[in-house]
C-alpha positions as CSV (number, residue, x, y, z in Angstrom):
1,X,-14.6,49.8,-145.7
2,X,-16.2,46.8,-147.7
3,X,-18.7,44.8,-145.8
4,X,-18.4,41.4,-145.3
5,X,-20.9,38.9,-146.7
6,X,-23.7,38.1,-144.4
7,X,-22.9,34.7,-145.0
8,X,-19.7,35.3,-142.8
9,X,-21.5,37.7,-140.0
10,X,-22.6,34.4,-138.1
11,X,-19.0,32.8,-138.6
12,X,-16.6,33.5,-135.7
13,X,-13.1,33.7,-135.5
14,X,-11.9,30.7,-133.9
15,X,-11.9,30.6,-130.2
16,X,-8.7,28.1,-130.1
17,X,-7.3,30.8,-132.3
18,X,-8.3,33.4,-129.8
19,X,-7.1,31.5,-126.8
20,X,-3.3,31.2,-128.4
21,X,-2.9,34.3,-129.5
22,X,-3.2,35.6,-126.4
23,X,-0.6,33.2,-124.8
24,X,1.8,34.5,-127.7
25,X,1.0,37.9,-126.0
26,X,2.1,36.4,-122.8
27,X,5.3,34.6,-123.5
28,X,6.3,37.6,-126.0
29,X,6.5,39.8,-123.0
30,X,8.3,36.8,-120.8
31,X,5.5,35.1,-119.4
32,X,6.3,30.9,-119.2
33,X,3.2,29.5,-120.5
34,X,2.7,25.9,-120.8
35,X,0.3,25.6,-123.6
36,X,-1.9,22.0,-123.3
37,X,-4.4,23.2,-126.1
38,X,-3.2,22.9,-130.0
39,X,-4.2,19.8,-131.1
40,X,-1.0,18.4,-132.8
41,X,1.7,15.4,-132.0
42,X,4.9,16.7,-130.7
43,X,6.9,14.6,-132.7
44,X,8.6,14.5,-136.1
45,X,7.4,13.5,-139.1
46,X,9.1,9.6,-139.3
47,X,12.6,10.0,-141.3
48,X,11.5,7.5,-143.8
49,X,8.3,9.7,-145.1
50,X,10.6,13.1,-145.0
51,X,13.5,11.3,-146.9
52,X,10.5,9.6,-150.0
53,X,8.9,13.4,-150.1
54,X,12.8,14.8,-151.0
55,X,13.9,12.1,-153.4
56,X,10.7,13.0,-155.0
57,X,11.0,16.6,-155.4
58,X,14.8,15.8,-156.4
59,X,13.0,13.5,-159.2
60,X,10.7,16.2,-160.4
61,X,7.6,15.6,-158.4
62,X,7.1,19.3,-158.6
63,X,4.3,19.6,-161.7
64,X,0.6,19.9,-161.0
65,X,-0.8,16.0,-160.5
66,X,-4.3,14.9,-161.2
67,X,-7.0,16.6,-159.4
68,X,-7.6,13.7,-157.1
69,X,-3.7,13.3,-156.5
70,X,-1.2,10.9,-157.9
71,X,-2.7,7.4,-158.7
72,X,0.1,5.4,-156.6
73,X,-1.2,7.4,-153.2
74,X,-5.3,6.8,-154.2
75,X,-4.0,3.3,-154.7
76,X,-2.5,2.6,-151.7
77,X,-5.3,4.2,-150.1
78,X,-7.5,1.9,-151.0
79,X,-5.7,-0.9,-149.7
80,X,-5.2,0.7,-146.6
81,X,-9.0,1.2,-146.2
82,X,-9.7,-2.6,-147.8
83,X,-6.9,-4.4,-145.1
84,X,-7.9,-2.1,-142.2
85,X,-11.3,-1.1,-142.5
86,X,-12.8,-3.9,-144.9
87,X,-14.3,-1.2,-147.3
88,X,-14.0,-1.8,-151.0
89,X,-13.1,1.3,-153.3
90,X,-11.6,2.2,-156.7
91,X,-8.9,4.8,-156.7
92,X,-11.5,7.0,-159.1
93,X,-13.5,7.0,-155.6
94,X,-10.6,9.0,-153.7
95,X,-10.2,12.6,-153.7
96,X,-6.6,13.7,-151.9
97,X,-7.4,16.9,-149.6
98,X,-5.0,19.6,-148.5
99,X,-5.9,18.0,-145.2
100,X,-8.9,16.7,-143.4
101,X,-10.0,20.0,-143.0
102,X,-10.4,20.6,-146.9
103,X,-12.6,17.7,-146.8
104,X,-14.6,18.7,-143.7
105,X,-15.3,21.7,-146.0
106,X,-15.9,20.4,-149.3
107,X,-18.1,17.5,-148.3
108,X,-20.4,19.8,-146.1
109,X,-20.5,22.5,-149.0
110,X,-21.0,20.1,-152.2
111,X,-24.6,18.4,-150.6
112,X,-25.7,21.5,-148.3
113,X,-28.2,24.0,-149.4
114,X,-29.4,27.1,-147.3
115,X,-32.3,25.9,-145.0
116,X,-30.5,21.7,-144.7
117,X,-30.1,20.5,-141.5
118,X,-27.1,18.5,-140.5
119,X,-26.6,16.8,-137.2
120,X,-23.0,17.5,-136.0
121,X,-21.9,16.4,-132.6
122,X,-21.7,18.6,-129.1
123,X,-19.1,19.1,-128.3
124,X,-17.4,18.5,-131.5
125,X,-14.3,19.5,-133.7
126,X,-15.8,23.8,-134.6
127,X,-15.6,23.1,-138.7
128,X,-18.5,20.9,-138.1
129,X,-20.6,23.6,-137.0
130,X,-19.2,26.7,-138.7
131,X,-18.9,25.2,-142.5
132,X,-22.8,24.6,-142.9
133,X,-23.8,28.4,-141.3
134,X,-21.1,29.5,-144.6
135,X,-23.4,27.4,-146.4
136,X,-27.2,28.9,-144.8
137,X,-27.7,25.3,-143.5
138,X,-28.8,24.6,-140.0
139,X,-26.0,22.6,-137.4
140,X,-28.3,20.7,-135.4
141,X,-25.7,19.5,-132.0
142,X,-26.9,16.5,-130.6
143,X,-25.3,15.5,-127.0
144,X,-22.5,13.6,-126.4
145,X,-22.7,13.2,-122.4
146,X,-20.3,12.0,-119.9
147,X,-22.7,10.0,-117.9
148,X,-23.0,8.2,-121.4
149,X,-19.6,7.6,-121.8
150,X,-19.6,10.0,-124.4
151,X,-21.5,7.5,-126.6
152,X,-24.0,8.4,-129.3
153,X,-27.6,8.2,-127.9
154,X,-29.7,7.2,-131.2
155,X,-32.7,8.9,-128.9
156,X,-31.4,12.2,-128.8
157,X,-30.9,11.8,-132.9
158,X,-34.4,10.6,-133.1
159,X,-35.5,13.7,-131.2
160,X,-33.5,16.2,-133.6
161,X,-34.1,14.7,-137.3
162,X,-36.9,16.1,-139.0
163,X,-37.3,16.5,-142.5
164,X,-35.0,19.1,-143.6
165,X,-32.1,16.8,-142.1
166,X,-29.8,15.8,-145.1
167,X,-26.7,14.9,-143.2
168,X,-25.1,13.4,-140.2
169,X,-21.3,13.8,-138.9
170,X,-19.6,11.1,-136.8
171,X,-16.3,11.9,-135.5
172,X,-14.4,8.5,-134.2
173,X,-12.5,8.6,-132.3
174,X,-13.7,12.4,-130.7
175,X,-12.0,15.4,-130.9
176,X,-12.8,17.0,-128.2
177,X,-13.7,14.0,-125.8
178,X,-11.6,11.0,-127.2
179,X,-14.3,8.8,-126.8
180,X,-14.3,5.8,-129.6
181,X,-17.5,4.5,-130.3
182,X,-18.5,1.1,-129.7
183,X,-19.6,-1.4,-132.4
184,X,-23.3,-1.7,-130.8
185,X,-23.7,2.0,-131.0
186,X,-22.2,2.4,-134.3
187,X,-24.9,-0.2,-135.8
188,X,-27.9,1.5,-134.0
189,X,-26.6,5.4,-135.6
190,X,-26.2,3.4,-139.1
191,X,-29.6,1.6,-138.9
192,X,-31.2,5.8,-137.9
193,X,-28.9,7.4,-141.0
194,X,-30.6,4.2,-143.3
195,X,-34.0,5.0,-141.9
196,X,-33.8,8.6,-142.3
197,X,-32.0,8.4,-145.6
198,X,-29.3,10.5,-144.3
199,X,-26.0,11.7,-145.7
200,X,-23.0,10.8,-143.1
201,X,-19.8,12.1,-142.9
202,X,-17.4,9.7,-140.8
203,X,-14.3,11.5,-139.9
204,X,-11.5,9.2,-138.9
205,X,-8.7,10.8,-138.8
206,X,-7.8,10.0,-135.2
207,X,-8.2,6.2,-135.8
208,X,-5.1,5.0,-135.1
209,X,-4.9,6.3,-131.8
210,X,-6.9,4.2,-129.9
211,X,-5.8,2.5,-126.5
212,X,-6.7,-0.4,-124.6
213,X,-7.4,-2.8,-126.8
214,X,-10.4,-0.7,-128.1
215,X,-11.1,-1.6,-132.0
216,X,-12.0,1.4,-134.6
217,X,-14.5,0.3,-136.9
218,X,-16.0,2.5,-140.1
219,X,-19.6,2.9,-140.3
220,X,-19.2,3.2,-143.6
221,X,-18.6,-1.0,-143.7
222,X,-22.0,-1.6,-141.6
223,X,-25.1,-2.8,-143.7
224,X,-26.7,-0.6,-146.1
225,X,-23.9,2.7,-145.2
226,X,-21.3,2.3,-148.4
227,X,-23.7,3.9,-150.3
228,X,-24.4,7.2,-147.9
229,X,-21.0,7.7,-146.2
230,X,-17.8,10.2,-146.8
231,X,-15.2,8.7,-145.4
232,X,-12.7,11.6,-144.4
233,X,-9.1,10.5,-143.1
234,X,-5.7,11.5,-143.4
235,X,-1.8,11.7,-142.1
236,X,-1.8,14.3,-139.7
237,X,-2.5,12.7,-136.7
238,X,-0.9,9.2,-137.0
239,X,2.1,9.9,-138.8
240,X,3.0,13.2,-137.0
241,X,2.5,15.3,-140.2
242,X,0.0,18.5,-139.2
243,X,2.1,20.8,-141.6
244,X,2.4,19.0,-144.5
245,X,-1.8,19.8,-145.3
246,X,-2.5,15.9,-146.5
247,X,-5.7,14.0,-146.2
248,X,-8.0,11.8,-148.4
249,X,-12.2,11.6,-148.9
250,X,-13.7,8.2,-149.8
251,X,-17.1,7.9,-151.6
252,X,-19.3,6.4,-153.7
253,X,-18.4,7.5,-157.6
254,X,-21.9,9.7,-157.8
255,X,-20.5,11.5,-154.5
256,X,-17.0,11.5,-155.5
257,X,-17.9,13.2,-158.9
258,X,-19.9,16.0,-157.3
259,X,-16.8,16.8,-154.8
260,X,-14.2,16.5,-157.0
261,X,-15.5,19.8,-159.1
262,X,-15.8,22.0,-156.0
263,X,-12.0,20.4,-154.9
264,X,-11.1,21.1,-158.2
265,X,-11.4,24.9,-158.1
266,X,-10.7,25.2,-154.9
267,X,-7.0,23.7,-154.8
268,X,-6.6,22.4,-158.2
269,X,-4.8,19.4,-155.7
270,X,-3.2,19.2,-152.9
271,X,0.6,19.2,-152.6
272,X,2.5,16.9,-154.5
273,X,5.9,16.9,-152.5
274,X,2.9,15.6,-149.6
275,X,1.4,13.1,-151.6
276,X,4.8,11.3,-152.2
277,X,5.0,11.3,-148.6
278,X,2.2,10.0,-147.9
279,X,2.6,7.4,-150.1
280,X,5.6,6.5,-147.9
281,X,3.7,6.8,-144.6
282,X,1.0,3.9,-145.7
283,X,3.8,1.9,-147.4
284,X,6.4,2.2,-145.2
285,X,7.3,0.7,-141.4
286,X,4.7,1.4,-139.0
287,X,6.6,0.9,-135.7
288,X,6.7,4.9,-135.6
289,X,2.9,4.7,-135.5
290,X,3.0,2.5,-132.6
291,X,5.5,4.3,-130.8
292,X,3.9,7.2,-130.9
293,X,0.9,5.7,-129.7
294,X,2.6,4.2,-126.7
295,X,4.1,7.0,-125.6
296,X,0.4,9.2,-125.6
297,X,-0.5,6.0,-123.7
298,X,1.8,6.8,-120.9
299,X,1.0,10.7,-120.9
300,X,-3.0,9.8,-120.6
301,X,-2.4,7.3,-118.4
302,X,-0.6,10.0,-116.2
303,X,-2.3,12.9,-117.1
304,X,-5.9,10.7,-115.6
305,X,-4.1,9.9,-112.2
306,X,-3.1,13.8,-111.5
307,X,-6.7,14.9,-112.1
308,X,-8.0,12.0,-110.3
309,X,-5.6,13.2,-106.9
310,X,-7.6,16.7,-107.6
311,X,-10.6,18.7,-106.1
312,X,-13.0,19.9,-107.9
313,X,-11.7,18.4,-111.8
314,X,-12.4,14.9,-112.8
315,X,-12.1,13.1,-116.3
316,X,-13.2,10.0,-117.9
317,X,-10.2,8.3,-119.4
318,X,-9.9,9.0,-123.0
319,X,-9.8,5.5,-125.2
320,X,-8.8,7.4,-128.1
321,X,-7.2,10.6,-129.6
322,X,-4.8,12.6,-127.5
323,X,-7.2,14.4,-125.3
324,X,-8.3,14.7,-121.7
325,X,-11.8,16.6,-121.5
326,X,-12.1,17.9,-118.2
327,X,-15.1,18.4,-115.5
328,X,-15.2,21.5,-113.9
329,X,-18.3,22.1,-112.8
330,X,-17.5,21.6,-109.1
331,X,-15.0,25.0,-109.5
332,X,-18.3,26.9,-110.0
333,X,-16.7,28.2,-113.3
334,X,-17.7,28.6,-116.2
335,X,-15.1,27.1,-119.1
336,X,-14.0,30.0,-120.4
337,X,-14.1,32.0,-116.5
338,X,-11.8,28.6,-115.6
339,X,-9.3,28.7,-118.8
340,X,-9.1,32.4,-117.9
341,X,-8.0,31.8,-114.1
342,X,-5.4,28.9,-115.3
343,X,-3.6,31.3,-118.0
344,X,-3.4,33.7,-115.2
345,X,-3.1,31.7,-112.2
346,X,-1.1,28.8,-113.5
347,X,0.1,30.1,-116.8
348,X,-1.2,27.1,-118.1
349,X,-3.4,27.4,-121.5
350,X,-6.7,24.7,-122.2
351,X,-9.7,24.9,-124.4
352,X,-12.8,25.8,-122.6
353,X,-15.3,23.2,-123.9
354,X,-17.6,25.7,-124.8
355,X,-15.5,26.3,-128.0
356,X,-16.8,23.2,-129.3
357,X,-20.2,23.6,-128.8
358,X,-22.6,24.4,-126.2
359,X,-22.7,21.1,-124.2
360,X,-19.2,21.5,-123.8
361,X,-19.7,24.2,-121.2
362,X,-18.6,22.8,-117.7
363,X,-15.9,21.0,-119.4
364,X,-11.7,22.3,-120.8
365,X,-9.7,20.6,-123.3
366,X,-6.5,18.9,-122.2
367,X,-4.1,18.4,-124.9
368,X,-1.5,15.6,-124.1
369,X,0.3,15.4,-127.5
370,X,2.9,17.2,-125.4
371,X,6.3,16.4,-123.8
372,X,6.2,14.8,-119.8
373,X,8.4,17.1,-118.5
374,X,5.7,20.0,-119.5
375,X,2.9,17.5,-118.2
376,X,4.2,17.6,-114.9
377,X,5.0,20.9,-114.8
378,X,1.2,21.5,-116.1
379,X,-0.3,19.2,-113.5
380,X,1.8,21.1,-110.8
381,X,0.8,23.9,-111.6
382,X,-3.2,23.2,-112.3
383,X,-3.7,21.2,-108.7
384,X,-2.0,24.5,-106.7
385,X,-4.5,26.6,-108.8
386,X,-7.7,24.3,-108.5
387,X,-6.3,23.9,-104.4
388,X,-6.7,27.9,-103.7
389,X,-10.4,27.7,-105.5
C-alpha cells in the first residue's frame, strides 16, 4: 500500500459525493428517492449549441486548439464580458477551462504558497476551501449570515485579514445561499481587497440566474479592481451544459501568463467539440436562457411558499442561482442528523449545510433545478416528516 501525500490527508472526499452515493445505494435496491441535491439544470443543452458542436466535429474540429482555446470563442468572450459586464479585455487575456472548476483550481494553485491565507466564503461552493489546503495555504471562512441577508459584512473581513492574506473569493450569485450581492456591498469588499492589496477571485458563473429584477454586477468593473481580479465564468449553468466541462478565466495579461503554464500542463485545453459550442451559446438566440430562468422562477417561487406553510424550516427567498438554503435549527437537528432523517423518513435527499463550511451548520441545501412534479412530491413528503418531529 503506497501512502498518500500528506498534502491530501487534510482533503476529504466530497460530502455531496458521499450523500449521493448512498441514495444510488437506495434506489439500486428499489427505494424511490427524490434527490433535491446535485447542483445541475434539468434541461437540455439548447438544440442550436448541440447542432454548432456536431457540424464542427463533422468539419474537423477534432485537432488540439491553442492552449487558451480557439480565438473565435476568447473573442466572443470578450464581447460578452464588454456588453454585459462593461469590462475591457483582449482575447490574449482569456484562458478556456474544462469548466469553472478547472479555474477554481488553477487560479487558487498559480498565486498560493504553503502558509497564504485566502478568505473564502462560509458557507461556500467546497473547491474554495479544499484547493488551497492541496496547496498548504490557509482558507480563512468569513460569515455569510441570514440575518444579513446573506450579504458580505466588510467587518467580519476586516476582522480576518492579516498579513499573510494574498487572496479573496466572491462567489455571485451564491452557491450554496443564492444570495446576489448588492452594488453598495460590492463597492465596500472592493475598496477592503484595494486596501489590503488582495488578490480576488470573482466566480460568476451563476450570473444569469438572477430574479426579481436584481442586477449582477462584476467587481472586477469597480474602481481600482481590473487590475487584482480573476474573473471565472462559464456555460454550465446558463446554457444547461454541466457535461460538456466548458468555462473561461479573465485576467490581467501578468495573471493570465502565469495561469496559462499551470492550464497548459494540466489539460493542454479544454475540449474543442465544447468550445464550438460555446461559441454558439454566446452567439446564438438567448430566449432558451430566459426560459430557463422563468421556469426556476416558478419552482423558487413555489418551493418558498411550501416551507413558509412548515414548522420548524424557514428560508429566505433565493434572488439568484437555483437554490433554497434552509433553516433548521427549530428541528433541534443538526444538518447532517436532519438530511439523515429526510433520506430515511421522506426518501428525500439535501445537502446538509455543513458540507459547505462550518457556518452552514443549522442550515440543508435545496436544489430546485428539478422538475415540479418531483417538487411537489418533495415538499409532500418533507412537511409530513418535519410534522412528526
Amino acid at each position: 500500500m503506497f501512502a498518500q501525500s500528506k498534502k491530501m490527508e487534510a482533503v476529504p472526499f466530497s460530502p455531496i459525493r458521499k450523500i449521493f452515493a448512498e441514495v444510488d445505494k437506495l434506489k439500486a435496491e428499489g427505494v424511490d428517492i427524490i434527490t433535491l441535491g446535485i447542483g445541475e439544470p434539468d434541461f437540455d443543452t439548447p438544440a442550436h449549441i448541440t447542432e454548432a458542436m456536431a457540424a464542427a466535429t463533422r468539419n474537423g474540429a477534432t485537432h488540439y486548439t491553442a492552449n487558451k482555446g480557439i480565438v473565435q470563442l476568447r473573442e466572443a468572450v470578450c464581447r460578452k464580458l464588454k456588453v454585459e459586464d462593461g469590462l475591457e479585455y483582449d482575447p490574449e487575456e482569456i484562458i478556456c477551462t474544462v469548466g469553472v472548476s478547472e479555474g477554481v483550481y488553477v487560479s487558487l494553485s498559480s498565486f498560493l504558497d504553503p502558509g497564504d491565507e485566502v478568505l473564502v466564503p462560509d458557507p461556500s461552493w467546497v473547491s474554495y476551501f479544499h484547493v488551497p489546503t492541496m496547496n498548504g495555504a490557509v482558507p480563512k471562512g468569513y460569515p455569510l449570515r441570514e440575518e444579513n441577508a446573506f450579504q458580505i459584512d466588510v467587518d467580519d473581513l476586516e476582522k480576518l485579514v492579516s498579513p499573510r492574506t494574498k487572496m479573496m473569493v466572491v462567489l455571485d450569485p451564491s452557491n450554496p445561499v443564492g444570495a446576489v450581492q448588492e452594488k453598495e456591498t460590492l463597492a465596500r469588499i472592493a475598496e477592503f481587497a484595494v486596501k489590503h492589496n488582495l488578490l480576488v477571485i470573482s466566480d460568476e458563473i451563476y450570473e444569469k440566474i438572477i430574479y426579481d429584477g436584481k442586477k449582477h454586477y462584476s467587481i472586477a468593473a469597480f474602481p481600482g479592481m481590473r487590475e487584482r481580479t480573476i474573473v471565472l465564468n462559464g456555460f454550465a449553468k446558463a446554457y444547461a451544459m454541466t457535461g460538456w466541462r466548458i468555462g473561461y478565466i479573465a485576467a490581467p495579461a501578468e495573471l493570465i501568463s502565469v495561469m496559462n503554464r499551470m492550464h497548459m500542463y494540466i489539460v493542454t485545453h479544454t475540449s474543442a467539440q465544447s468550445q464550438w459550442g460555446a461559441l454558439a451559446a454566446l452567439e446564438g438566440p438567448q430566449e432558451p436562457v430566459a426560459g430557463m430562468v422563468e421556469e426556476f422562477r416558478k419552482r423558487r417561487d413555489y418551493v418558498c411558499r411550501r416551507i413558509g406553510g412548515m414548522k420548524k424550516v424557514s428560508c429566505r427567498v433565493p434572488g439568484g442561482a437555483f437554490y433554497v438554503f434552509v433553516n433548521i435549527k427549530e428541528t433541534g437537528m443538526g444538518a447532517e442528523e436532519f438530511t439523515k432523517y429526510l433520506i430515511r423518513e421522506a426518501h428525500v435527499a439535501v445537502v446538509p449545510g455543513t458540507a459547505f463550511g462550518s457556518h452552514g451548520e443549522g442550515y440543508v441545501r435545496l436544489s430546485y433545478a428539478v422538475s415540479m412534479e418531483n417538487l411537489e412530491k418533495s415538499m409532500d413528503r418533507i412537511e409530513k416528516a418535519v410534522a412528526s418531529l
